[in-house]
N, C-alpha and C positions, 0 to 999 in steps of 0.2 A: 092511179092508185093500184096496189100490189093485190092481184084476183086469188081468191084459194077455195076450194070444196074443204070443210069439214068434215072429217069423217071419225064416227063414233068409236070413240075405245073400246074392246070389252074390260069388265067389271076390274077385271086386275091388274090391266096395263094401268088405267083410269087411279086405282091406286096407286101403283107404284109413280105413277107422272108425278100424283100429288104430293107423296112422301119424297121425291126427288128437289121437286118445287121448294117446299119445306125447309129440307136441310139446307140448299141453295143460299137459301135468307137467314139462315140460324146457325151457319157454323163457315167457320174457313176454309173454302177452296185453296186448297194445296198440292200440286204432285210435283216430286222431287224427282230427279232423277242422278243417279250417283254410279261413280264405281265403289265394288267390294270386294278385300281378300275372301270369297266362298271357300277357302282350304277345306277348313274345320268341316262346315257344313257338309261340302263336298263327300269329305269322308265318314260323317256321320250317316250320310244316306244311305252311301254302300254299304254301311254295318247293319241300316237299316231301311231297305228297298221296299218293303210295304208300307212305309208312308209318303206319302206326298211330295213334293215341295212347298204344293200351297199350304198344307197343313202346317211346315216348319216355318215357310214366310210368316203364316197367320200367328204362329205361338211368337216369334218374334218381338211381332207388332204388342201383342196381350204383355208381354211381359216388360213391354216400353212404355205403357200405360200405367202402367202397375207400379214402376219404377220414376212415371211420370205424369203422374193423374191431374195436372194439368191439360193435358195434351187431349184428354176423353174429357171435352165439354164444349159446350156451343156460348155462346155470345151474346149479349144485346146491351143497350141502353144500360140497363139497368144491374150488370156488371157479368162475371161468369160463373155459367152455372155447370159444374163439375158433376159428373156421371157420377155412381156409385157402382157399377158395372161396367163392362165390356158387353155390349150387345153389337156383336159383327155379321156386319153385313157383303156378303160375297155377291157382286155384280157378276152376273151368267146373263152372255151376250146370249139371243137365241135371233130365229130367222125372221123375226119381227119386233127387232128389238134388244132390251137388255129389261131383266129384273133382278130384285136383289132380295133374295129371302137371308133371315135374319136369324143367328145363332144367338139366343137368351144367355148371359150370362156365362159366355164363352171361357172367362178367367176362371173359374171351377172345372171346366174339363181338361182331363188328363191329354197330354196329347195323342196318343191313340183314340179318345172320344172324340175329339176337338175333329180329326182326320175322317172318323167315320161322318159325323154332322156333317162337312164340308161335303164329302159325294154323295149324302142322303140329297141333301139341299139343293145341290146343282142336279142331281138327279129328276131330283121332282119339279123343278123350274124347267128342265128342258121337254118334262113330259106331261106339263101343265096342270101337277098334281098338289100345285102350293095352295095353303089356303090365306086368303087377304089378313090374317093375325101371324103369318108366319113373315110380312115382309115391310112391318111396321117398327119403329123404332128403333133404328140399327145409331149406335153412337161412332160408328166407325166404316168405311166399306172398303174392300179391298176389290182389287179386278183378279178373275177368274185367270190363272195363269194356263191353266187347259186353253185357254180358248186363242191363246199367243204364240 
């Protein structure tokens, strides 16, 4: 038999397992990997250097929801159940681990809002300033491209 020492989470990894747990069982495992002409984008950046990529990835995503609210909802038995939001969730790997705090209603912010949220969020997940309601509910997660 396989031996192992348990060892106790604190309070918000402990959450984040369970929310990860969660979605696990309630939505589709999916990651695609593709190529893409970046031109546009490319050149958007340069015109505009203070924002992100992940901010542009993330607006992306919101607006392929938006354009496909199908795609923002999870599963079961009893047939699909469609978001009415975009709540996104940014995975920030850290040195023990990955959490994922949760932008509420992301398809309202502008994208310069959208961009501040993103380095608020990762910010305070890397300096363990999130609180257990900031990393519940995410209908969607993206991975922290910082961290790539």
């Amino acid at each position: 038999m396989l031996q192992f020492t348990k060892v106790p989470l604190p309070r918000l990894q402990a959450l984040n397992a369970r929310n990860m747990q969660t979605a696990l069982q309630e939505s589709a495992q999916a990651t695609i990997h593709t190529d893409a002409d970046a031109t546009a984008l490319v050149a958007f950046r340069a015109e505009h250097a203070d924002l992100s990529l992940e901010a542009l990835v993330a607006r992306a995503v919101i607006r392929s929801f938006t354009a496909f609210p199908h795609i923002n909802a999870r599963i079961s038995v009893d047939g699909l159940s469609v978001y009415h939001s975009v709540n996104l969730g940014l995975m920030v790997v850290l040195d023990k681990g990955v959490i994922v705090p949760v932008i509420d209603s992301a398809e309202h912010l502008s994208l310069r809002a959208l961009d501040a949220a993103l380095s608020e969020f990762a910010e305070k997940a890397r300096t363990g300033a999130l609180r257990p309601s900031e990393t519940r509910s995410a209908t969607f997660t993206v991975a922290s491209l910082a961290d790539h």
